[in-house]
N, C-alpha and C positions, 0 to 999 in steps of 0.2 A: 847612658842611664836607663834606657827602655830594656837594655839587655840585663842590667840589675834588678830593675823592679818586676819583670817577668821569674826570675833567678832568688828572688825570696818571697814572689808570691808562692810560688810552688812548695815552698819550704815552712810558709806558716798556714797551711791550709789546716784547720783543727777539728779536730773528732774525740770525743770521749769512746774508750773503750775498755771492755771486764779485760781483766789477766786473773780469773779462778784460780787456774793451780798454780799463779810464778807467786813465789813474796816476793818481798819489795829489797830480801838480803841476796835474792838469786844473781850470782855474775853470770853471763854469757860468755865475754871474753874481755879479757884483758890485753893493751899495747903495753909495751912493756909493764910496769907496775899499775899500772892507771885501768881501773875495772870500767864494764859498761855495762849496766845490769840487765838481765831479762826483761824490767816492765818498761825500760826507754826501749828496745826495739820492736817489742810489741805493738806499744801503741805508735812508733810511727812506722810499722808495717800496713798495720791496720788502717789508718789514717792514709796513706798512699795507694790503697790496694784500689781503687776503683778509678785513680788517677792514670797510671799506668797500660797502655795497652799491649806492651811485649810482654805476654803470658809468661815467657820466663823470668819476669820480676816477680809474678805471683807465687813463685815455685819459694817455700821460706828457704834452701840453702843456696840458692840462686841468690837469692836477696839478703842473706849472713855477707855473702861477698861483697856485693853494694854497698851493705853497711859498713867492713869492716875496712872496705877502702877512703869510706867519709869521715871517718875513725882517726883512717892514718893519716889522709890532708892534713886535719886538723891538728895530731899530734906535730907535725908538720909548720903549723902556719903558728904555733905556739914557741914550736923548736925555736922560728926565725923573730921571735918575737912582734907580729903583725898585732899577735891584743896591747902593746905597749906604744903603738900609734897614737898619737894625740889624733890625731884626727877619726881614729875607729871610737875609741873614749868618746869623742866629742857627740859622733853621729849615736852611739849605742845607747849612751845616756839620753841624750835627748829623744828616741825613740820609748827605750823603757819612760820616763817620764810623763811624756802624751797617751802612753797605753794606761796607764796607774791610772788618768782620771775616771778612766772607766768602769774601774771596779772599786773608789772611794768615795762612790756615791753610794746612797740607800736607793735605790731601784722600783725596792717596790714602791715606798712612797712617794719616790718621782709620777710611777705610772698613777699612783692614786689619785694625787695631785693633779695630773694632765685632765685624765677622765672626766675627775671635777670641775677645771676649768671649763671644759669643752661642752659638760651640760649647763654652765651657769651661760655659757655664753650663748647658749638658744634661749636665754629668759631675760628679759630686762625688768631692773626693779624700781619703782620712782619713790623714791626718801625724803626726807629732813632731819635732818641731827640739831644734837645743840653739840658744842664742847665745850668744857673749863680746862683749857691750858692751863698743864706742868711738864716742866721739864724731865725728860728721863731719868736726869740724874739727881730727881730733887730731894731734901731731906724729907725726912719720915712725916711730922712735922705738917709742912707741905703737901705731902702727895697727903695724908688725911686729910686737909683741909677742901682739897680738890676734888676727893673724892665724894663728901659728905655735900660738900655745894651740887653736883650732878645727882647725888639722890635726891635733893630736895627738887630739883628743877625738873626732876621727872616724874616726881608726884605732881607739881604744877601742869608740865605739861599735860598731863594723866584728866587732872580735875576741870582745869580752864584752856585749855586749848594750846595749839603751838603761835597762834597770831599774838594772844595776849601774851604770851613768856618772851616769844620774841622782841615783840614794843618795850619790855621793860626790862629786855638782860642783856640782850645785843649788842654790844659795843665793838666788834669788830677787833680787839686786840688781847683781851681774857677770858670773854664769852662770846661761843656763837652762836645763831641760831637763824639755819638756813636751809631754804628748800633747794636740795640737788639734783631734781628733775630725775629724769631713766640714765639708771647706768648697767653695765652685764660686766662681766669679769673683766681685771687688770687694771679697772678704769679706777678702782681706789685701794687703799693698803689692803692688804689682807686679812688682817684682825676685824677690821670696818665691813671689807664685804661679806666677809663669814656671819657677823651680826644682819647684815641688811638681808643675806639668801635663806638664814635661819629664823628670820623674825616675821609670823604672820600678815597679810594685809589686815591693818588696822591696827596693829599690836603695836609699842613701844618696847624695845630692848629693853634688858637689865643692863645697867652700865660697866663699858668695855674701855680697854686704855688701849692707845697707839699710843706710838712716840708722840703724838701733838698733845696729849692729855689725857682724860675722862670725857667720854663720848656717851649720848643714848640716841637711838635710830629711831625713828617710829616711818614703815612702812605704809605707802597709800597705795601701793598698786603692783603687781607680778604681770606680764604679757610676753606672750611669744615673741624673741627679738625681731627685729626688723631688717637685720643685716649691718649691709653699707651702703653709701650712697657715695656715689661721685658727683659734682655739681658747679655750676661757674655762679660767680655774683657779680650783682652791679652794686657799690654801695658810694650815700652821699654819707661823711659823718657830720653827725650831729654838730650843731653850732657851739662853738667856749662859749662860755659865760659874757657876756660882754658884746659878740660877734653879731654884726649887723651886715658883712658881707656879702650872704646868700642864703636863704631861703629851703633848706634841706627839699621838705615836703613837697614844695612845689617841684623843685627841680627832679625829684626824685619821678615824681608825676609826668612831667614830658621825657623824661625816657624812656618811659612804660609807655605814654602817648607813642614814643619813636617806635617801639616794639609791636604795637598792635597796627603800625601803619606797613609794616613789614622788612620794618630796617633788621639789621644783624647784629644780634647779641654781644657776639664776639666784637665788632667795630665799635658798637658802644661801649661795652667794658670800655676796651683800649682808650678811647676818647674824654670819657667822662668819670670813669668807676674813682674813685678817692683811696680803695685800697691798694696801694702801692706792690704791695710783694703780689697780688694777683693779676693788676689791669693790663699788664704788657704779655700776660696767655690766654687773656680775652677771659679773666674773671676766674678762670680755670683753677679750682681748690684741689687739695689731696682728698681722696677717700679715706670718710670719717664712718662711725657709729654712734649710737646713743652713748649722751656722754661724755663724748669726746670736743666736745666745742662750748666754750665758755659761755653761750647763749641756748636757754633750752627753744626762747621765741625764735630764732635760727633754725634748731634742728627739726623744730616742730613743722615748719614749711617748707623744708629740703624733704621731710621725711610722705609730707602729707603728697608729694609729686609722685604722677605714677604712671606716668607717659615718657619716654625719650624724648628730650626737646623742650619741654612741656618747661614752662614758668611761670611763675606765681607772680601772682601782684604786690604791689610796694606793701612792706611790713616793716615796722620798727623795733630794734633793739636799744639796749644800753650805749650801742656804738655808734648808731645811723639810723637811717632807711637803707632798706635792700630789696634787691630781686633778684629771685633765684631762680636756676634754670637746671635740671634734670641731665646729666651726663648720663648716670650710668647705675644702676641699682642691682645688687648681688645679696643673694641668703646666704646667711651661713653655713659655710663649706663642709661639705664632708669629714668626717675624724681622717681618713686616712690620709685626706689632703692637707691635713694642717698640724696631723701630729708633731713631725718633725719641729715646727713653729712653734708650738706652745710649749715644747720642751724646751726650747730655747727660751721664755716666756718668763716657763716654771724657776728655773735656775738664775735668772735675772731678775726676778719679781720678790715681793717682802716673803712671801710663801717659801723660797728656798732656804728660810733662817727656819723651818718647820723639818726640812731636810738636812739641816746641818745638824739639828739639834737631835733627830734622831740617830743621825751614828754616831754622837758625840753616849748617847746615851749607850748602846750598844757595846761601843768602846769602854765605856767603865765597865762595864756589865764583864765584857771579854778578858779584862786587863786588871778586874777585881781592886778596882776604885771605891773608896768607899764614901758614900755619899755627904759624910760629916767629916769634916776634917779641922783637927784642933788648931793646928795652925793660923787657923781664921783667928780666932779670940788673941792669939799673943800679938800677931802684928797690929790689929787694931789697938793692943795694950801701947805697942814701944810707937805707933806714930804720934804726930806732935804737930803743932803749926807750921812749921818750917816747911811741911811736903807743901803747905800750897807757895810756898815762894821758892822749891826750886831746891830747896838748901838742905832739905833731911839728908841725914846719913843712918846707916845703921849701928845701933848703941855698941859700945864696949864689950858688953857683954852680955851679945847677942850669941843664939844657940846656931849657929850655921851650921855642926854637922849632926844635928836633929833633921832626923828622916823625914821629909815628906810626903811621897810615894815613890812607888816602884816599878818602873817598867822593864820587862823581861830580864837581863843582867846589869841594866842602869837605876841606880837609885839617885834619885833627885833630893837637894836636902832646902833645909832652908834656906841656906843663901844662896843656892841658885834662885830659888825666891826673893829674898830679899834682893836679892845685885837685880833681879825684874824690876820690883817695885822703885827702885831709885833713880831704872833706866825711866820710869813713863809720869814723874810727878810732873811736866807740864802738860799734862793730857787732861787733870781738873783741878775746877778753882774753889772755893772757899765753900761753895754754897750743897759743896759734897761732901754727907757726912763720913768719919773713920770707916764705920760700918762700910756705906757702900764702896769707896775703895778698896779695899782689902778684898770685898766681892767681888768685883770687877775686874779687879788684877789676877786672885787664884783663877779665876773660870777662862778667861783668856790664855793666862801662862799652859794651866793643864788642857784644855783644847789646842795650845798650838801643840805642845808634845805628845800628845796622844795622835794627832793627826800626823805628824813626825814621824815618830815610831810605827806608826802604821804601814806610812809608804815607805818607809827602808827595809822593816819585814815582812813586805807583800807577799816576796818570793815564797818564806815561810810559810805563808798563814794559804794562801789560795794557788793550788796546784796549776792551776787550770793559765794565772799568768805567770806563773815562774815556767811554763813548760813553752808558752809563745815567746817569754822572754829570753829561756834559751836557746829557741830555733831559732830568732832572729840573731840571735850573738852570734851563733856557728855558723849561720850563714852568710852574713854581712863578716863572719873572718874566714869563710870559703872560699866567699867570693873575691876578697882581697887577695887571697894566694893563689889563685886559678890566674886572677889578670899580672901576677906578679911571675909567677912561674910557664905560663901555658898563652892567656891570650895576648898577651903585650907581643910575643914572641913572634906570632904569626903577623904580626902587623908592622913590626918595626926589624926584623931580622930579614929583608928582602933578598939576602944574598943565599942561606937556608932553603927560602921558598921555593926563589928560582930554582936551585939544586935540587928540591923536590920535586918539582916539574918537570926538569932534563930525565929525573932519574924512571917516572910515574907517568911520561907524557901519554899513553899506550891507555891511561883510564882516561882520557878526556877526550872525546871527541862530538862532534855533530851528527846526529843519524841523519838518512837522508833527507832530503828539504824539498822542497819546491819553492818558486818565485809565482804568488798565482793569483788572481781573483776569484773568490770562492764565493757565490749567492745564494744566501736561504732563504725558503719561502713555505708557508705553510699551505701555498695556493700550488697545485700541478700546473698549472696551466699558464702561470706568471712565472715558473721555473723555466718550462717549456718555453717561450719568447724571450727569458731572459739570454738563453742556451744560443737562440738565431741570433741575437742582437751581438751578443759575444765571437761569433764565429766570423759576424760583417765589422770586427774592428769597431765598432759603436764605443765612443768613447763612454768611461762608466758616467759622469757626471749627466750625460745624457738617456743613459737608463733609468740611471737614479727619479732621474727629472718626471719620465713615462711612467714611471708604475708608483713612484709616492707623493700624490698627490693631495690636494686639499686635508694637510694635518693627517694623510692616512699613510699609514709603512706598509706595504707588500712585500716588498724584499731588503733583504739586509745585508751589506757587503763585507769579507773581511779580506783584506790586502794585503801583502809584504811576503817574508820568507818564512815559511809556516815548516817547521818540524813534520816528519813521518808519526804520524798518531796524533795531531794536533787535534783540541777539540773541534776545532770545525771541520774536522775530513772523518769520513767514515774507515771504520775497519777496513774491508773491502776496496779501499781506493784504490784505480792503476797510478801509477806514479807513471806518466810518460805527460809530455808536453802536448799543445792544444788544447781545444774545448771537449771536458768530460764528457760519459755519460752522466744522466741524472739517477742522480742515488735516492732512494728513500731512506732517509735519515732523522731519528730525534722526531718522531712525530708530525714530519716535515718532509722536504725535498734540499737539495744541492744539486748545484752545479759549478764547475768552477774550469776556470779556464789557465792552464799551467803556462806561464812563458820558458821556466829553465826549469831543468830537475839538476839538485844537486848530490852525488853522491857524499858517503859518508868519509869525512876528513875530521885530522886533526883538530882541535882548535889552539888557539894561540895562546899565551901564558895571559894574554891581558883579556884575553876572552874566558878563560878559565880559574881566571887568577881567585875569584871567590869560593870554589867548590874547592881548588889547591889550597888556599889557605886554612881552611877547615879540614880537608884531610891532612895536614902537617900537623895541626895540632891533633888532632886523635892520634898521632905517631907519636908525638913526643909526650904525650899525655902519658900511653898505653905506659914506652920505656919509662918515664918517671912513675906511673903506678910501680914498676917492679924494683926500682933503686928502691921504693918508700918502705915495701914489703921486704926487701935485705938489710935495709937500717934498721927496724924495728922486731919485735921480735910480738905474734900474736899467738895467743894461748886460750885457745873453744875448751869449756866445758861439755863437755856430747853427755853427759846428764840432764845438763839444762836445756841443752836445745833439743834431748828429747821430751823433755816438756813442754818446749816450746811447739813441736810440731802436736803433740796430743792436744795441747790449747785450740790450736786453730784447728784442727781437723774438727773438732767439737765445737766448733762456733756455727 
């Protein structure tokens, strides 16, 4: 596989490039009937030219040849049917498919969105909202009713304050009315934080709807975030109702007493701490932000630590007593270190329904969708009670081949609508008006087929992945017929080989070698003693021992049968046995001390067998390039490719 994925890196490396004088009708040459136009070899001339260092691939009729033998493989691996693989299908499709996500996304709104995230999250904002819960999918009805209660309770809040609105509306299950301490990006839906980063300190929003309802924000405070915090706790919880067992406060007390007498953190945790998922890592929490912990009394005393080590005294929450203790404290990171993360962020967060919506919009815009569409009013006409039990069908004399739109040469009618809507009536219940179904069903059916049509005529619409997606097709069925034809052969035909090697033995061999100990030193003078010690038989480990000591190298040995031109021997070297002269070498010195010279011999088929198995395949490659070239039949326009050479000569 390392030998494929180097074998279609090369193959999809991309580059945009001008072709001024070719059109886009110019043929270069044709395999038999099958044309290959002037702007595909252009641009992957262009595109390979700086890859290449055989100057003769730079030469364009040099490189006609190249191309036109890539040409004939291929005509070739099509011949043998290799694209009718299930398993080339399998792998191609699921490549093109992974590549598409990349270009049916909006982009720029992605980045707009990241950027965004990434300054909200240097600000922390401290809030209170109220909300009047309704459901998303409530009737008209309803959502008025919802709506008009959140304007009154923000003129209240407005006049008498959020303490008073809250004592008297808050009930926890249709109104809310809660202070939500500091939060920075991700930490609430999107609609909500847009209100909370756009509404002044001191101001009250205009009221906003998420899915939980009708919301209004009023801001207390904007600051520079504060990061994260890593931290361990010790905590007692608080007593049930009833519980006369222990004494939170006090206990909480002696093992802060334990703490200040010098005991360990971490062994208290373990020992005493009450919260379970913590106490056996010695209290040890995940790093959080503002926000992020259901207690602001909590974060307000992890956050106020500003020493390593350092802990706070017992403090109470809704859950216990605690004390916390300082791991580890980080600002918020760099853009370029966190990009990647917050794109991952953006597209998983409510904010990517901001990105869907704009290339859904895009896409009408492209595909000349028309923003009103009649068909709304008849279905709401023919449905009836029976969609919420399950049981509608579509009337008698329904209009199913009434057009509903059109994409490219598919027209979609009504009852490809209709047969939607009858597929998804257990999706709502009674309390959904006709209206909003019918709305809900068009805008899903026409998003998903618009998003459809889209990724099946990528190729069409954006050059740039229909030209990646065909480099990888011809290469990925290149490379199927090269291991079918050419490299299986040398790997599995060992009786071939061997005959290549009987026949070829005369290119293989060893130059001459030596058996030697060779010593480098940048010092002359520790070369020099190295040279004595060598010549009195000093075994190496014992030189070794003399010149590198306490943590320091002076000299560096290298051992065994070392090639003629090895990098450890100089130009210059005599090749005879004994201890050399010392060479200046490499900024340095050598010495080395030869046991055997070997002259230059053969080598043996299994010593050679990998350089032989490579040269059999560029043999049998070369003779099948020339069958491929008498099976087919190629036809150069030398019009075009004197075009082609006036292009690049002018680039």
């Amino acid at each position: 596989m390392k030998l494929k994925s180097v074998f279609m890196l090369l193959l999809l490396t991309v580059s945009v490039v001008g072709t001024a004088q070719i059109t886009s009708d110019d043929i270069l040459f044709s395999v038999d009937d099958s044309p290959v136009y002037a702007s595909e070899f252009l641009r992957v001339y262009n595109k390979n030219l700086d890859l290449v260092k055989d100057e003769s691939q730079k030469d364009v009729d040099a490189y006609l040849q190249l191309f036109i033998n890539y040409k004939l493989k291929l005509a070739e691996a099509k011949a043998l049917k290799l694209d009718e693989k299930p398993a080339y299908k399998k792998e191609l499709l699921s490549y093109r498919n992974q590549l598409a996500q990349n270009y049916l996304v909006d982009n720029a709104v992605t980045e707009e969105l990241v950027e965004e995230a990434y300054t909200r999250l240097k600000t922390d904002v401290k809030a209170r909202h109220i909300l009047v819960k309704v459901d998303a999918n409530a009737a008209p009805k309803d959502t008025l009713a919802a709506y008009m209660e959140i304007v009154k309770l923000r003129n209240r809040l407005i006049g008498e304050g959020f303490d008073k609105v809250q004592k008297d509306v808050h009930d926890g299950k249709e109104i809310f009315a809660e202070d939500l301490g500091y939060f920075s990006a991700f930490k609430m839906v999107y609609s909500f934080e847009n209100a909370a980063y756009n509404t002044q300190v001191g101001d009250v929003s205009q009221p906003f709807r998420t899915r939980f309802g009708y919301h209004v924000v009023q801001v207390l405070d904007k600051r520079p975030s504060r990061g994260t915090v890593k931290v361990a706790h010790i905590m007692i919880i608080k007593n049930a109702k009833g519980d006369t067992i222990s004494q939170p406060e006090v206990r909480i007390n002696e093992i802060y007493k334990k703490l200040t007498q010098g005991e360990s953190f971490e062994s208290l945790a373990k020992q005493f701490s009450e919260d379970k998922n913590s106490a056996n890592q010695g209290g040890e929490l995940a790093p959080f932000s503002m926000g992020q912990i259901s207690s602001s009394e909590f974060e307000t005393e992890a956050f106020n630590l500003v020493l390593v080590d350092q802990y706070s005294k017992p403090f109470k929450t809704d859950f216990g007593w605690h004390i916390v203790k300082l791991l580890e404290k980080k600002p918020v990171p760099p853009f370029s270190e966190i990009k990647e993360e917050l794109e991952d962020k953006v597209k998983k967060d409510s904010r990517s329904e901001r990105i869907d919506e704009s290339r859904i919009q895009k896409l009408k815009k492209a595909y000349n969708i028309a923003e009103e569409q009649p068909a709304i009013p008849y279905f709401i006409k023919i449905l009836n009670k029976t969609y919420y039990t399950n049981t509608w069908e579509l009337p008698s004399k329904f209009k199913g081949e009434t057009e509903l739109f059109q994409l490219g040469e598919h027209v979609y009618t009504y009852k490809d609508f209709g047969d939607y809507m009858v597929k998804r009536q257990n999706l709502f219940s009674d309390k959904v008006s006709f209206e909003k179904i019918v709305e809900i069903n068009y805008n899903t059916f026409l998003e998903k087929e618009l998003k459809s049509y889209q990724e099946a005529n990528l190729e069409n619409e954006n050059s740039e992945f229909a030209n990646i997606v065909g480099e990888y097709r011809d290469g990925l069925l290149l490379f199927d017929l090269m291991e079918t034809e050419i490299w299986n052969a040398g790997n599995t035909d060992t009786v071939a080989v061997q005959e290549y090697y009987e026949t070829h033995k005369e290119n293989y061999s060893w130059n001459m070698r030596v058996d030697a100990i060779v010593g480098a030193s940048v010092d002359r003078k520790v070369i020099k003693k190295t040279a004595r010690l060598l010549k009195k038989d000093v075994p190496l480990e014992d030189i070794k021992a003399k010149f590198n000591v306490n943590d320091e190298i002076h000299v560096i040995f290298t051992t065994g049968i070392l090639e003629k031109n090895h990098q450890s021997l100089p130009e210059n070297f005599e090749y005879k046995t004994g201890v050399s002269s010392i060479y200046e070498f490499n900024d340095g010195y050598i010495v080395a001390k030869v046991k055997q010279v070997l002259p230059k011999t053969l080598k043996s088929f299994e010593e050679a067998k990998g350089s032989v198995i490579n040269d059999f395949q560029t043999e049998k490659e070369d003779l099948w390039m020339q069958e491929l070239h008498a099976k087919y039949t190629v036809t150069v326009d030398e019009s075009v490719l004197t075009k082609i050479r006036n292009d690049i000569n002018n680039q």
